[in-house]
DRENGU-758532 format. One record per atom (N, C-alpha, C, O): y, x, z; residue number from 0; residue in three letters; atom name. Coordinates in steps of 0.05 Angstrom, whole numbers, plus 5000, padded with zeros to 4 digits. Each point is the difference from the previous one (the first is absolute). Last residue first. Layout:
<atoms>
+------+------+------+-----+-----+----+
!   c2 !   c1 !   c3 !   k !   r !  a !
+------+------+------+-----+-----+----+
!    Y !    X !    Z ! NUM ! ALA ! CA !
...
+------+------+------+-----+-----+----+
</atoms>
This chain:
<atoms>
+------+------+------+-----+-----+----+
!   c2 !   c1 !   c3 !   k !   r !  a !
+------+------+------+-----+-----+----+
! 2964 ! 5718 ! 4753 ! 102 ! UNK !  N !
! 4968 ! 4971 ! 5003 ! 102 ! UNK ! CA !
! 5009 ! 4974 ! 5026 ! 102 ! UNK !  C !
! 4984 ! 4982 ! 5005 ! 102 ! UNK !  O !
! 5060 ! 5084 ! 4940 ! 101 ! UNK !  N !
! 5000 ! 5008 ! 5026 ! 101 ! UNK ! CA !
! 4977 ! 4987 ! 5004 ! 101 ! UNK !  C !
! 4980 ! 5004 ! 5014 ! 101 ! UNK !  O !
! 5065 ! 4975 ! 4908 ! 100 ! UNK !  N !
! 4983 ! 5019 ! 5000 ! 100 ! UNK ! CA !
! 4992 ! 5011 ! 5018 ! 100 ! UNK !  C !
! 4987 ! 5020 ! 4994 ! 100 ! UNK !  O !
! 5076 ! 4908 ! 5011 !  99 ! UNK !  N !
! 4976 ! 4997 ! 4995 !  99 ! UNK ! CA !
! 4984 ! 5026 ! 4988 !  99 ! UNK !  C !
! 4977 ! 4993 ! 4999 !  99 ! UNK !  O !
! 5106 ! 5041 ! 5047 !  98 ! UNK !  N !
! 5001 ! 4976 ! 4989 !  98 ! UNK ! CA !
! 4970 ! 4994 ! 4996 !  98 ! UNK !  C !
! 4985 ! 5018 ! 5008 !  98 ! UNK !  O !
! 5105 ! 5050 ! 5000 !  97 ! UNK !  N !
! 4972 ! 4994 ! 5016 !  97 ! UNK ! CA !
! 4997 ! 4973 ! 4992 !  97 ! UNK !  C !
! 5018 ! 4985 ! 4994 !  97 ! UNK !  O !
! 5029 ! 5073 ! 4938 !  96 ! UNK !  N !
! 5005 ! 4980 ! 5016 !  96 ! UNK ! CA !
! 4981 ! 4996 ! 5024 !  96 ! UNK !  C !
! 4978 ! 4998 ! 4989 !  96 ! UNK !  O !
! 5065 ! 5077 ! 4943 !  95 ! UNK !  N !
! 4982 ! 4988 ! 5003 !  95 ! UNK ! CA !
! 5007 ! 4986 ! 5016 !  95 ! UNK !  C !
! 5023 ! 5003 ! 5009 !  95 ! UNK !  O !
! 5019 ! 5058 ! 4899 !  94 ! UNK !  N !
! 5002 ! 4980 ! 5028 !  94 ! UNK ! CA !
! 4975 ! 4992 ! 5010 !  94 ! UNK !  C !
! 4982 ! 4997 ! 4984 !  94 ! UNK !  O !
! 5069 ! 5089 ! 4959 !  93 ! UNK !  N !
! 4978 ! 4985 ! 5010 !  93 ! UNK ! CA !
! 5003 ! 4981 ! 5026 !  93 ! UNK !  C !
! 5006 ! 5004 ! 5024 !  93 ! UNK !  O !
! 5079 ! 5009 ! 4929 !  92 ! UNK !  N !
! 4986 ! 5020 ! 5002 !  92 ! UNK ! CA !
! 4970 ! 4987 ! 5007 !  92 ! UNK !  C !
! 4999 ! 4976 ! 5005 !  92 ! UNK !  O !
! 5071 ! 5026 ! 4912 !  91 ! UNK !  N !
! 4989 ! 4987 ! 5023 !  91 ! UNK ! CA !
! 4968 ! 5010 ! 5021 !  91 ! UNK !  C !
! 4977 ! 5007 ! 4994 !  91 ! UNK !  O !
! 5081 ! 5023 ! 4922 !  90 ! UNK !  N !
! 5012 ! 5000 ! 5017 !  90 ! UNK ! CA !
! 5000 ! 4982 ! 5024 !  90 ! UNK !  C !
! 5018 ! 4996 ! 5016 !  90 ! UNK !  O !
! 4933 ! 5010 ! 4905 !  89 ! UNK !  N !
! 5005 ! 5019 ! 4999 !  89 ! UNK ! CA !
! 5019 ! 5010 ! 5028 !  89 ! UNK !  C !
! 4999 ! 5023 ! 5008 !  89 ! UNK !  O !
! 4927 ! 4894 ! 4976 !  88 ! UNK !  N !
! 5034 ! 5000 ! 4997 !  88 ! UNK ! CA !
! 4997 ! 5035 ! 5004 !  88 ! UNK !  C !
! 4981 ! 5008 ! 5014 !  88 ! UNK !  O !
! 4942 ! 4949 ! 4998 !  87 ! UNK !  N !
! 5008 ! 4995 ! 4968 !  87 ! UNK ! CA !
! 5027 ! 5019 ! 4997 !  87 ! UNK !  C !
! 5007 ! 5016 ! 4982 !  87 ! UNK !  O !
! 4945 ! 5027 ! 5098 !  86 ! UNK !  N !
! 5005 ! 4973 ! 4993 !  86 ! UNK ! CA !
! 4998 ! 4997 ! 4979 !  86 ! UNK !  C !
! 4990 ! 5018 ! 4987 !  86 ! UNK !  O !
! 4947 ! 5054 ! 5054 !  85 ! UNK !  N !
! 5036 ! 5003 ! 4993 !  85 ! UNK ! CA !
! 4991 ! 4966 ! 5006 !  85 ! UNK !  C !
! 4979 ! 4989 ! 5008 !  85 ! UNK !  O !
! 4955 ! 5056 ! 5050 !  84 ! UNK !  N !
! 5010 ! 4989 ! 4979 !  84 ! UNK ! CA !
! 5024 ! 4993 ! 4987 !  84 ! UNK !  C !
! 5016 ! 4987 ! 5014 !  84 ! UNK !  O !
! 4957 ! 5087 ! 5058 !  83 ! UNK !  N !
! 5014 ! 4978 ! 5000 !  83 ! UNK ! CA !
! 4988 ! 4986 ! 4968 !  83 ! UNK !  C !
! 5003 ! 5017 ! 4982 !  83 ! UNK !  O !
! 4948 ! 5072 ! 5068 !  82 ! UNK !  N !
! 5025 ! 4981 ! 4984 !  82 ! UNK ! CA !
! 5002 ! 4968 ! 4998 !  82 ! UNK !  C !
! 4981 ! 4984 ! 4999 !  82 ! UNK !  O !
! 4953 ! 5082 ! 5070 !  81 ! UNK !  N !
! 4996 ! 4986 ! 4973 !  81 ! UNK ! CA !
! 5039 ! 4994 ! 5001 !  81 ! UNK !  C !
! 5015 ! 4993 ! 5018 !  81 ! UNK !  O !
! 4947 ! 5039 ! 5066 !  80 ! UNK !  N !
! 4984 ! 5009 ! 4973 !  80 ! UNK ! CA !
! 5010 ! 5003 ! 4975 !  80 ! UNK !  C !
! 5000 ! 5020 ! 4986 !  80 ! UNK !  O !
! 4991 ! 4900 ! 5078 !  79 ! UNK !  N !
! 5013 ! 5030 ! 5014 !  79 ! UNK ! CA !
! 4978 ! 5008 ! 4976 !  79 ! UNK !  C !
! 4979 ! 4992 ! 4989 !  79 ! UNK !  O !
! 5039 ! 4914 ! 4968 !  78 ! UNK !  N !
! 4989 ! 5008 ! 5031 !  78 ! UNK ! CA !
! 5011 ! 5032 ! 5005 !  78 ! UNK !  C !
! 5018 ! 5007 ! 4985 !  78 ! UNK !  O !
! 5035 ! 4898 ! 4973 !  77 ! UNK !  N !
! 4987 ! 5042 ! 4994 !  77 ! UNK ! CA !
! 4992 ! 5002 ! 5022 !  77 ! UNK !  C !
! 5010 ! 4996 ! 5022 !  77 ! UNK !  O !
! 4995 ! 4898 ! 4977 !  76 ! UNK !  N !
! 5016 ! 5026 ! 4995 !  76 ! UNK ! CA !
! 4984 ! 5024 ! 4997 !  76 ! UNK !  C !
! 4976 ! 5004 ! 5003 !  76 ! UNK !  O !
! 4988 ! 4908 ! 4957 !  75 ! UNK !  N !
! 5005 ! 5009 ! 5027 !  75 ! UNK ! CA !
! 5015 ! 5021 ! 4989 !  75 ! UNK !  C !
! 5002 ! 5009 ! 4977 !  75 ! UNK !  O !
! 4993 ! 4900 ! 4973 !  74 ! UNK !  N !
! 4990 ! 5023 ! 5008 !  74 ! UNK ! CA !
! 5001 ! 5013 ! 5026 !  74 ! UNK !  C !
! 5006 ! 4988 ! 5021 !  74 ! UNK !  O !
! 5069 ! 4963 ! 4918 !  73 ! UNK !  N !
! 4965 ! 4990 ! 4993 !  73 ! UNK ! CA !
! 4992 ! 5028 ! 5014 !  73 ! UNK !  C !
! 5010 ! 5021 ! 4995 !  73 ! UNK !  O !
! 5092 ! 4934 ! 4968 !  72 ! UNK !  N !
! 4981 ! 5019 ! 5033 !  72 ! UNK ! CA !
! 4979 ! 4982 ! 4996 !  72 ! UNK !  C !
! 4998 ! 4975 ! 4998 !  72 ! UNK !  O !
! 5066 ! 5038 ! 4908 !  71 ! UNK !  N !
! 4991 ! 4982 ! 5025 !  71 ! UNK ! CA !
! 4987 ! 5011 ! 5023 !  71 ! UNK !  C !
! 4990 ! 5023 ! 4996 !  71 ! UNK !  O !
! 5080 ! 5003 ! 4914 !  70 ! UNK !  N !
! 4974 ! 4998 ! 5011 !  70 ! UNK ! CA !
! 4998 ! 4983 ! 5025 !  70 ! UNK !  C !
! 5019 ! 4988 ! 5011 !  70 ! UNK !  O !
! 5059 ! 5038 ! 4930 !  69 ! UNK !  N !
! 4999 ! 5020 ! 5015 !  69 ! UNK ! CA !
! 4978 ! 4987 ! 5014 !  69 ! UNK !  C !
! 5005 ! 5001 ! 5024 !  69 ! UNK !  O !
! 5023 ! 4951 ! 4901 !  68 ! UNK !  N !
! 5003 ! 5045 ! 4996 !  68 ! UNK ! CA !
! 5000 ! 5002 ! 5035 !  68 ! UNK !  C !
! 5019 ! 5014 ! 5006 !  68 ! UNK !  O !
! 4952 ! 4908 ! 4972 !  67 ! UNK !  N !
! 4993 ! 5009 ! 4973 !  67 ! UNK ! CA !
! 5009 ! 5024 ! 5004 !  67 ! UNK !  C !
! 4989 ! 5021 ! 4993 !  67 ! UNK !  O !
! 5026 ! 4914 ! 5075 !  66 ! UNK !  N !
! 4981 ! 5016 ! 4998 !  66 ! UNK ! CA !
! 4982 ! 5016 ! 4976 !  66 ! UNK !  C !
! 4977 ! 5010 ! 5000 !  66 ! UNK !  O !
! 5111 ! 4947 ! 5003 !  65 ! UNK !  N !
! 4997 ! 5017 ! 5026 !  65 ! UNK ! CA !
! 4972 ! 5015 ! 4998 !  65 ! UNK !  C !
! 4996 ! 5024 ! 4999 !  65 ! UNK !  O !
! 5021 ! 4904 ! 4934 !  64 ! UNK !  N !
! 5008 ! 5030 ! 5000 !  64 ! UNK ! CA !
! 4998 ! 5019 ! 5025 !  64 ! UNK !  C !
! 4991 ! 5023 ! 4998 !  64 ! UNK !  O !
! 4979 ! 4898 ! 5019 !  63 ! UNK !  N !
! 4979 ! 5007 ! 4974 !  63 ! UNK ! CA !
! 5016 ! 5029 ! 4997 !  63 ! UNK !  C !
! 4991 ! 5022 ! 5006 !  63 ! UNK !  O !
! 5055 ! 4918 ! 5049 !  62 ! UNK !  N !
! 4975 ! 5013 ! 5014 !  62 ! UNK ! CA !
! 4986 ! 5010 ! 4981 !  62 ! UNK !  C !
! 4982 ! 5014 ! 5011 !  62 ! UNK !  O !
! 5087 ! 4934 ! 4948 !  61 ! UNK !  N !
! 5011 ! 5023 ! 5026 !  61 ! UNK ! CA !
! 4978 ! 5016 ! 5011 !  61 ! UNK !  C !
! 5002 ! 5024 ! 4999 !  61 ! UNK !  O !
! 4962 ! 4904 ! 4948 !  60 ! UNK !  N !
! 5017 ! 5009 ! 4981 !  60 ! UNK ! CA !
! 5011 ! 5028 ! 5027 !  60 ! UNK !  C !
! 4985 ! 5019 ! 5007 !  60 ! UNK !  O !
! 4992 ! 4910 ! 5034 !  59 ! UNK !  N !
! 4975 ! 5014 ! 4995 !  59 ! UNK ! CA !
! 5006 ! 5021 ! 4984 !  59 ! UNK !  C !
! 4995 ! 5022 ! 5010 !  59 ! UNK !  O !
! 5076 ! 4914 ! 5012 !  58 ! UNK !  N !
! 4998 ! 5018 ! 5020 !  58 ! UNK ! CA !
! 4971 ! 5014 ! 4990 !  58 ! UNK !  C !
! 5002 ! 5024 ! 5006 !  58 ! UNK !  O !
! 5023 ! 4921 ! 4936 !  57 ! UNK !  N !
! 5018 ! 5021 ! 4996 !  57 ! UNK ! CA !
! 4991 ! 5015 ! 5031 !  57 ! UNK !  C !
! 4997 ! 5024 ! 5000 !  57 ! UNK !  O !
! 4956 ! 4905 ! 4981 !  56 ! UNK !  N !
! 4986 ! 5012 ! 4985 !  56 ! UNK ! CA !
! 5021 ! 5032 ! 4999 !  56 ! UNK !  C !
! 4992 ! 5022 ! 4994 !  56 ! UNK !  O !
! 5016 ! 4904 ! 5057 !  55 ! UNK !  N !
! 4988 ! 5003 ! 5019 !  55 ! UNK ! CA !
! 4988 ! 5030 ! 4977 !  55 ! UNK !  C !
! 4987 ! 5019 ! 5008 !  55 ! UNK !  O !
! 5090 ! 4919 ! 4975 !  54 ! UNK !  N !
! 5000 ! 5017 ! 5018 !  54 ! UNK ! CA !
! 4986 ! 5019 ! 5002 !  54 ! UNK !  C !
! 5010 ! 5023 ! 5002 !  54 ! UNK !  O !
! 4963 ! 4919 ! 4936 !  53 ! UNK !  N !
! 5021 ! 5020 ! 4989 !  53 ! UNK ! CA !
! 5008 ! 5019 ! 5027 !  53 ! UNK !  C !
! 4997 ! 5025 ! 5000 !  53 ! UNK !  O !
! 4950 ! 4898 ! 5019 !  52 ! UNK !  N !
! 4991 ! 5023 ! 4984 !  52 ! UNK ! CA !
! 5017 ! 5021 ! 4987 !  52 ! UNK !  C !
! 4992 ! 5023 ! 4998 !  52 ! UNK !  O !
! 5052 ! 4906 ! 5045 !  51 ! UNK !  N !
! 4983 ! 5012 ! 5028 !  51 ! UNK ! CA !
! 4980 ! 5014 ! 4965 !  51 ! UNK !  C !
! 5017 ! 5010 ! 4986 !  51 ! UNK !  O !
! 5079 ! 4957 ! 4992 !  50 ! UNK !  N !
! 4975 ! 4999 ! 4987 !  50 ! UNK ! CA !
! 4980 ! 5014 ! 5025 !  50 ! UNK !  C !
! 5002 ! 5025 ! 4998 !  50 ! UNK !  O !
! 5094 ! 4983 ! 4977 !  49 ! UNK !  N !
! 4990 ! 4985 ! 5033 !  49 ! UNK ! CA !
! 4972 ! 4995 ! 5003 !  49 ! UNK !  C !
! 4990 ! 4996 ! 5022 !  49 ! UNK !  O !
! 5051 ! 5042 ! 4895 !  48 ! UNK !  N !
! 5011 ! 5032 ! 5013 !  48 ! UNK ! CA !
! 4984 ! 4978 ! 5037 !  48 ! UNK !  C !
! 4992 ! 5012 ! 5020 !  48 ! UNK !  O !
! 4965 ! 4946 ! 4885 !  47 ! UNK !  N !
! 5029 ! 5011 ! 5013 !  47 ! UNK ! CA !
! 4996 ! 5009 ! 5019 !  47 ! UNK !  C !
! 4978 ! 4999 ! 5010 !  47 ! UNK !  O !
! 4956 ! 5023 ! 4910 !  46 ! UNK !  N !
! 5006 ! 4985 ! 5025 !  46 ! UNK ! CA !
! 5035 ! 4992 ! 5005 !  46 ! UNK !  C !
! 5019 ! 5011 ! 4988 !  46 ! UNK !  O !
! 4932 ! 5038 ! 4937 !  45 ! UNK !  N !
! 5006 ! 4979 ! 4990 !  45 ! UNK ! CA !
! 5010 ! 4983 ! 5034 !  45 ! UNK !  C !
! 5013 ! 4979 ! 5000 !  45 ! UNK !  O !
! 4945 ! 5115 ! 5004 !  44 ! UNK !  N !
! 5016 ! 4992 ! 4994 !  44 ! UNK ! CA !
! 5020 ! 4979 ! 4993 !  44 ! UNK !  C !
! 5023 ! 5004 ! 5007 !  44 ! UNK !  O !
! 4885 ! 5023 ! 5032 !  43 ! UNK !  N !
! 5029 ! 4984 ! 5020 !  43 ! UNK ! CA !
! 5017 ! 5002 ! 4982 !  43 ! UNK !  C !
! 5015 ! 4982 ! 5004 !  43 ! UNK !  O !
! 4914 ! 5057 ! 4957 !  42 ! UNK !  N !
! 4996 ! 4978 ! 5008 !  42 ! UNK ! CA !
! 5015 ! 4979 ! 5014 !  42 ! UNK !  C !
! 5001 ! 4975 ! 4998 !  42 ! UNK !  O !
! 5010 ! 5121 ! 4979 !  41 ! UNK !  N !
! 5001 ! 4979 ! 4964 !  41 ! UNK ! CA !
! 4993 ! 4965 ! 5016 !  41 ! UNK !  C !
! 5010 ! 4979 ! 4992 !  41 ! UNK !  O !
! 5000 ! 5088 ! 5080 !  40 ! UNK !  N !
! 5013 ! 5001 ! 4995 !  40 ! UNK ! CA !
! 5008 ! 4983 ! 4964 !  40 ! UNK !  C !
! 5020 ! 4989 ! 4991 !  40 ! UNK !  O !
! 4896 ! 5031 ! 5051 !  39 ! UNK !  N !
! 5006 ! 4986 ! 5011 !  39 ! UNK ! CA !
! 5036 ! 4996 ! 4994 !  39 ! UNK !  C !
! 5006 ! 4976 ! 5003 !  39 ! UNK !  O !
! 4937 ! 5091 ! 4954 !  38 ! UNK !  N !
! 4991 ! 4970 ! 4987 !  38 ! UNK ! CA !
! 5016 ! 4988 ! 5022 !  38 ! UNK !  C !
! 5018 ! 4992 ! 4986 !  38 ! UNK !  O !
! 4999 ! 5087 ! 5028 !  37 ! UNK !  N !
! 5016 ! 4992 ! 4962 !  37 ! UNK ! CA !
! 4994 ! 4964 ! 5003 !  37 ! UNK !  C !
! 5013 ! 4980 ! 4997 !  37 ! UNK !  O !
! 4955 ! 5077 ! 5077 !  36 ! UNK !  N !
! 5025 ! 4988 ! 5012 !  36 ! UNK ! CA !
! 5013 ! 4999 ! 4965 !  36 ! UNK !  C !
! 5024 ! 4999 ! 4995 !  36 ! UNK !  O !
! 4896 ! 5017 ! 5009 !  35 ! UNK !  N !
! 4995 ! 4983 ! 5016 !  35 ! UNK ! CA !
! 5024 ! 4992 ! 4999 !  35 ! UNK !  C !
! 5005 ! 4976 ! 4997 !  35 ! UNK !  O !
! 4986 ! 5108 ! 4961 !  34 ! UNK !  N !
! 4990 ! 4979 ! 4992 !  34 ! UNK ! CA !
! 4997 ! 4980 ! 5009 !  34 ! UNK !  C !
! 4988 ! 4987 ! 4982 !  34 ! UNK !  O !
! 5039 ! 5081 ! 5076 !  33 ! UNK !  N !
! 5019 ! 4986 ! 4975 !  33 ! UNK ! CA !
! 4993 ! 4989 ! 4983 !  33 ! UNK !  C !
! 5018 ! 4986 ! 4991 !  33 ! UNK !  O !
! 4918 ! 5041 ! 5077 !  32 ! UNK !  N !
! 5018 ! 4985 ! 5007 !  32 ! UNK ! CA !
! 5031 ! 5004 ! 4980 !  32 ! UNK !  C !
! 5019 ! 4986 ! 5008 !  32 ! UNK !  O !
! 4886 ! 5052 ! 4995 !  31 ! UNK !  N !
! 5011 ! 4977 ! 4987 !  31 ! UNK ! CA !
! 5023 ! 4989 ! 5010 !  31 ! UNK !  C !
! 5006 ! 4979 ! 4989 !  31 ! UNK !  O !
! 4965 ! 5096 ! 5060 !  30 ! UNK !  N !
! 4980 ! 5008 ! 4978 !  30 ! UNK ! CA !
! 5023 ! 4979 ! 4970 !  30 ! UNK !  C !
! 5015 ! 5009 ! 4983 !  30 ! UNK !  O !
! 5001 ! 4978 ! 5115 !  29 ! UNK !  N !
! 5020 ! 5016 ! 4985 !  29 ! UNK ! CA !
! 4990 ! 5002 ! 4977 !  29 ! UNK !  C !
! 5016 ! 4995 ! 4982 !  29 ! UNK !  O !
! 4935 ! 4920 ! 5053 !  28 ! UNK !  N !
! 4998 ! 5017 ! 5007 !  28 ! UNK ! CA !
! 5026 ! 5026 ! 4988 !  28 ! UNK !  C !
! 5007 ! 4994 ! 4977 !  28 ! UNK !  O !
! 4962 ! 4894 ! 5037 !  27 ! UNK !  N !
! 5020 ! 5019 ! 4995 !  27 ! UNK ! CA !
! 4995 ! 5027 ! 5015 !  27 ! UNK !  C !
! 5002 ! 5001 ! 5025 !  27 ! UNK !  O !
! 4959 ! 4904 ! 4958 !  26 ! UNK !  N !
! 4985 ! 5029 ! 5002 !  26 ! UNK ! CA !
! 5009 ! 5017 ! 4990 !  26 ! UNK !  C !
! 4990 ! 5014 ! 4983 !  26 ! UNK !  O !
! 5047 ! 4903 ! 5030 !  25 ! UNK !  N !
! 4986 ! 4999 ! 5022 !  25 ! UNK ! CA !
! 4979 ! 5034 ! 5003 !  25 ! UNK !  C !
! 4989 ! 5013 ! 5018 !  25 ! UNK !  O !
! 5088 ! 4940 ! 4919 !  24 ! UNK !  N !
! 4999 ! 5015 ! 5023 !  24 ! UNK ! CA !
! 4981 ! 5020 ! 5020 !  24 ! UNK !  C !
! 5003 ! 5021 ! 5012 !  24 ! UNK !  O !
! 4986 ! 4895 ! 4922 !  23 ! UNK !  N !
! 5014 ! 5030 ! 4984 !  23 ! UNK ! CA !
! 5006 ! 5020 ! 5029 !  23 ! UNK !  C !
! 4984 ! 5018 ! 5003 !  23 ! UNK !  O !
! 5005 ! 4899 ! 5026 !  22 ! UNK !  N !
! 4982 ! 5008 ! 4978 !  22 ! UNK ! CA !
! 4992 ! 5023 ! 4986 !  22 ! UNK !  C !
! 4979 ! 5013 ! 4997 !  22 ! UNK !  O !
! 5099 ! 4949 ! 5048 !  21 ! UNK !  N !
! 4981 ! 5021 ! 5016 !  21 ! UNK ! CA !
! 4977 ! 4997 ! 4994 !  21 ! UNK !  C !
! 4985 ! 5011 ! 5016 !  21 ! UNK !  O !
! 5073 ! 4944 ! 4926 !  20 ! UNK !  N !
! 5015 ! 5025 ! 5010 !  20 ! UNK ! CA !
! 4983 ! 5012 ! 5024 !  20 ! UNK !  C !
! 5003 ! 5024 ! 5003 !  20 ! UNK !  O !
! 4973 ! 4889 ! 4964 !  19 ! UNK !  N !
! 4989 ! 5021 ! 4978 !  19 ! UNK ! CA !
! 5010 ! 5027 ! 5016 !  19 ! UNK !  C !
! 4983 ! 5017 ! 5006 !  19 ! UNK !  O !
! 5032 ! 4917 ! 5050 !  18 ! UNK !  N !
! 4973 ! 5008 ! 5001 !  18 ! UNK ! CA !
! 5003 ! 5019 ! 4971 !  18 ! UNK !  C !
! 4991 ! 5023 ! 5001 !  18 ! UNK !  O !
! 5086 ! 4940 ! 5016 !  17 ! UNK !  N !
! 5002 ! 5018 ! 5020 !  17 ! UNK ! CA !
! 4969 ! 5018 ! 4997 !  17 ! UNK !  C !
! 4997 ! 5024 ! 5001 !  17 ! UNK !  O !
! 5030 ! 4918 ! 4912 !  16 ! UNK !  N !
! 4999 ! 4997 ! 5026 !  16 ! UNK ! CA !
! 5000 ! 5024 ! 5012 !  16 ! UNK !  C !
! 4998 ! 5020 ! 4986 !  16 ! UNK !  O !
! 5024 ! 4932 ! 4918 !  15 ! UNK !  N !
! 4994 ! 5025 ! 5010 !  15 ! UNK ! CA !
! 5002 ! 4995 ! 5034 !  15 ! UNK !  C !
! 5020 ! 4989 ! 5009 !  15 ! UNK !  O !
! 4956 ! 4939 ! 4905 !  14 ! UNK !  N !
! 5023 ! 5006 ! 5018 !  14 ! UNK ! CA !
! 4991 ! 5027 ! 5015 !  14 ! UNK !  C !
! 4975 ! 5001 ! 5003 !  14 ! UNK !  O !
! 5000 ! 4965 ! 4895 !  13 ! UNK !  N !
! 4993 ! 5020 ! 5026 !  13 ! UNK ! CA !
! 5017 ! 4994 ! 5022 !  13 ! UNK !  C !
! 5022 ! 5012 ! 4996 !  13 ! UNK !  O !
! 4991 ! 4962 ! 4913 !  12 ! UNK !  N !
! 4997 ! 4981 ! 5013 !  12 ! UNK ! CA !
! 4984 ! 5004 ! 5023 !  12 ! UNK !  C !
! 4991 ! 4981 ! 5013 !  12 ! UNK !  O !
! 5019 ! 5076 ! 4923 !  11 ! UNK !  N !
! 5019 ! 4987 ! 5002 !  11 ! UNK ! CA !
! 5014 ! 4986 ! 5022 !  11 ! UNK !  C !
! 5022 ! 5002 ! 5010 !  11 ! UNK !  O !
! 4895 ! 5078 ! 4980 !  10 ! UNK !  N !
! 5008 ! 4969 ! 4986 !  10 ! UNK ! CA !
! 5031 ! 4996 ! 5015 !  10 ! UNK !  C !
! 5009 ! 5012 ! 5019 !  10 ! UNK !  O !
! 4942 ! 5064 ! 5009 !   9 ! UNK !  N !
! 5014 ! 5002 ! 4976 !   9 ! UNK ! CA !
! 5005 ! 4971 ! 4992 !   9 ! UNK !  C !
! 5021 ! 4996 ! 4987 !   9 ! UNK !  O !
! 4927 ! 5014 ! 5080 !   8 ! UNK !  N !
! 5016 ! 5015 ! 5010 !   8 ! UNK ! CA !
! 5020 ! 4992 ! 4977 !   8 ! UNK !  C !
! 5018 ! 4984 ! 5004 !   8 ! UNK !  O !
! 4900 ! 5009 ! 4980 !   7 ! UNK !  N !
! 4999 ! 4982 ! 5006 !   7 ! UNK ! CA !
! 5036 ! 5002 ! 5015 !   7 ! UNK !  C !
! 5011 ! 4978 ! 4998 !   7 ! UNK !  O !
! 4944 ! 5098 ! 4965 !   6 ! UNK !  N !
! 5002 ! 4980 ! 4982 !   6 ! UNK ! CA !
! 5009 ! 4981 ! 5012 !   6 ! UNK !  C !
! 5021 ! 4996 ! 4989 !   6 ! UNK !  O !
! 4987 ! 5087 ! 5050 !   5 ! UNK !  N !
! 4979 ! 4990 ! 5003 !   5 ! UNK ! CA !
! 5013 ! 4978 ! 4981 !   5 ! UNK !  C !
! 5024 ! 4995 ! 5005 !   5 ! UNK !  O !
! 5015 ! 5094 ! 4985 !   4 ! UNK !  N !
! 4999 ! 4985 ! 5029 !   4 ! UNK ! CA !
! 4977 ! 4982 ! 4983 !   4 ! UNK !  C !
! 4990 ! 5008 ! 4979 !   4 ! UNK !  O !
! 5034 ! 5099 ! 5002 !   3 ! UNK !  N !
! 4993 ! 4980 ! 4999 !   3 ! UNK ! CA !
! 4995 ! 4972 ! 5012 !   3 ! UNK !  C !
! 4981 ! 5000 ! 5017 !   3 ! UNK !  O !
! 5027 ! 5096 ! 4991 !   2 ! UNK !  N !
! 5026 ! 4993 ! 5009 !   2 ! UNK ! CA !
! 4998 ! 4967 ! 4990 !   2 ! UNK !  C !
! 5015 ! 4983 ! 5010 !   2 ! UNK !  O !
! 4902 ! 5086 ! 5020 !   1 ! UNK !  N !
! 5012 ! 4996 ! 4978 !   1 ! UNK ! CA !
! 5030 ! 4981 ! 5010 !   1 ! UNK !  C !
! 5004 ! 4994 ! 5023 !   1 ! UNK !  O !
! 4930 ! 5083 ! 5026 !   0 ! UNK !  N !
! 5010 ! 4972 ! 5002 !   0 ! UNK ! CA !
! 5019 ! 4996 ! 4977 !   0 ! UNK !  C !
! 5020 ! 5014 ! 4997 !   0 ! UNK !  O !
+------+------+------+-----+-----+----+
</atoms>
């Protein structure tokens, strides 16, 4: 994923909305996720600090790093047998969640 924003974005005369900011969001994975949180952060910039996109783009900005170093719960737990999958984080420990993988 390139860090590149979309032409139309770039004009001037762009007003920046809540929709571009979960735009960009929307297929936030750790893989990309500081490239995501460069472009959304060049994007809210020019905002002010009351600005509902600026909000909505700094709280995403928070969640992007979080999940940039220490990953996301996807999957099932370690079955018997078998090891744990590490984490991103060196010091985090494997997490799982019950959850839609349960069926």
């Amino acid at each position: 994923m390139a860090e590149a924003e979309r032409p139309e974005r770039l004009r001037p005369e762009h007003q920046v909305t809540v929709d571009d900011v979960r735009q960009l969001m929307g297929a936030s994975t750790p893989h990309f996720a500081l490239q995501l949180r460069n472009r959304i952060r060049k994007l809210i910039a020019p905002l002010p600090p009351e600005d509902p996109a600026r909000v909505e783009g700094e709280r995403e900005i928070a969640r992007l790093e979080r999940i940039a170093f220490t990953g996301e719960v996807r999957g099932e737990p370690e079955q018997p047998g078998q090891r744990p999958l590490k984490s991103l984080g060196e010091d985090e420990p494997t997490r799982y969640h019950e959850g839609a993988t349960r069926g």
